[in-house]
C-alpha positions in Angstrom: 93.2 92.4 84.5 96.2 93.7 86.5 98.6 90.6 87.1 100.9 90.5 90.7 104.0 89.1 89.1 107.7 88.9 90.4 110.4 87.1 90.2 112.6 85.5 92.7 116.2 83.6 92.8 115.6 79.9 93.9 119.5 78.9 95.0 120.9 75.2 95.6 123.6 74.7 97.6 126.7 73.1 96.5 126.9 69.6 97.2 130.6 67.7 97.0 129.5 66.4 93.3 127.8 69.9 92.0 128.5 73.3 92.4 126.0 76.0 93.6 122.7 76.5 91.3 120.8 79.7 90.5 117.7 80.0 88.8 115.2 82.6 88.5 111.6 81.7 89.1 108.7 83.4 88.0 106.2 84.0 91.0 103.1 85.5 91.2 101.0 84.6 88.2 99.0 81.7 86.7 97.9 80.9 83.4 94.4 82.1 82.1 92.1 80.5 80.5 94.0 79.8 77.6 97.3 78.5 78.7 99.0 81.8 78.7 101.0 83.5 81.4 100.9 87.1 81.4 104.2 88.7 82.3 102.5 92.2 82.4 98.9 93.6 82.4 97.4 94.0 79.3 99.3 97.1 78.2 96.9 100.5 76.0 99.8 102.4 75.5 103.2 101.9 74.5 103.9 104.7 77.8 102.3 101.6 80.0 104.1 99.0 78.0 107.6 100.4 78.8 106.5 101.1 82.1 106.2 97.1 82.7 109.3 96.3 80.6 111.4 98.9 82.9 109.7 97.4 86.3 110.5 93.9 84.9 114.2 94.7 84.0 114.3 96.4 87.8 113.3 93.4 89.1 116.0 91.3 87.0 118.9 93.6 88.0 118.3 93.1 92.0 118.3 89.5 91.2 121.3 90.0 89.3 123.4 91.4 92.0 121.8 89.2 94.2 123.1 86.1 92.4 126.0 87.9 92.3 126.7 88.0 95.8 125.5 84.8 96.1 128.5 83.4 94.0 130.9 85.2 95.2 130.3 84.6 98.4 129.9 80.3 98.3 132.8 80.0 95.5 135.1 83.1 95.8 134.5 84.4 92.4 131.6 85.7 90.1 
């Protein structure tokens, strides 16, 4: 079963008592029938496994630099 999986930044705005807030949420799949959430589709190859693993990390850096901006931007500094 080929899971739709991403990830996505979810950003608070700084109040006058907190500072800006980052998280990264996972979006795109639900648990099966066991409790489980897949990150990946089930994998027959270790070619296919790194394949995931190096779309997942993609993912992660635009978030990264994404965040990044995002901080830099609201406080001035990373």
């Amino acid at each position: 079963m080929r899971r739709a999986c991403a990830f996505t930044l979810s950003v608070e705005p700084a109040t006058e008592v907190l500072p800006a807030r980052v998280s990264i949420i996972l979006t795109g799949a639900a648990p099966d029938a066991h409790g489980v959430l897949n990150l990946t589709p089930d994998c027959m190859t270790l070619d296919a496994l790194e394949s995931c693993i190096n779309g997942l990390q993609d993912q992660l850096d635009v978030l990264r630099a994404e965040a990044r901006r995002i901080f830099t931007s609201k406080t001035g500094h990373a």
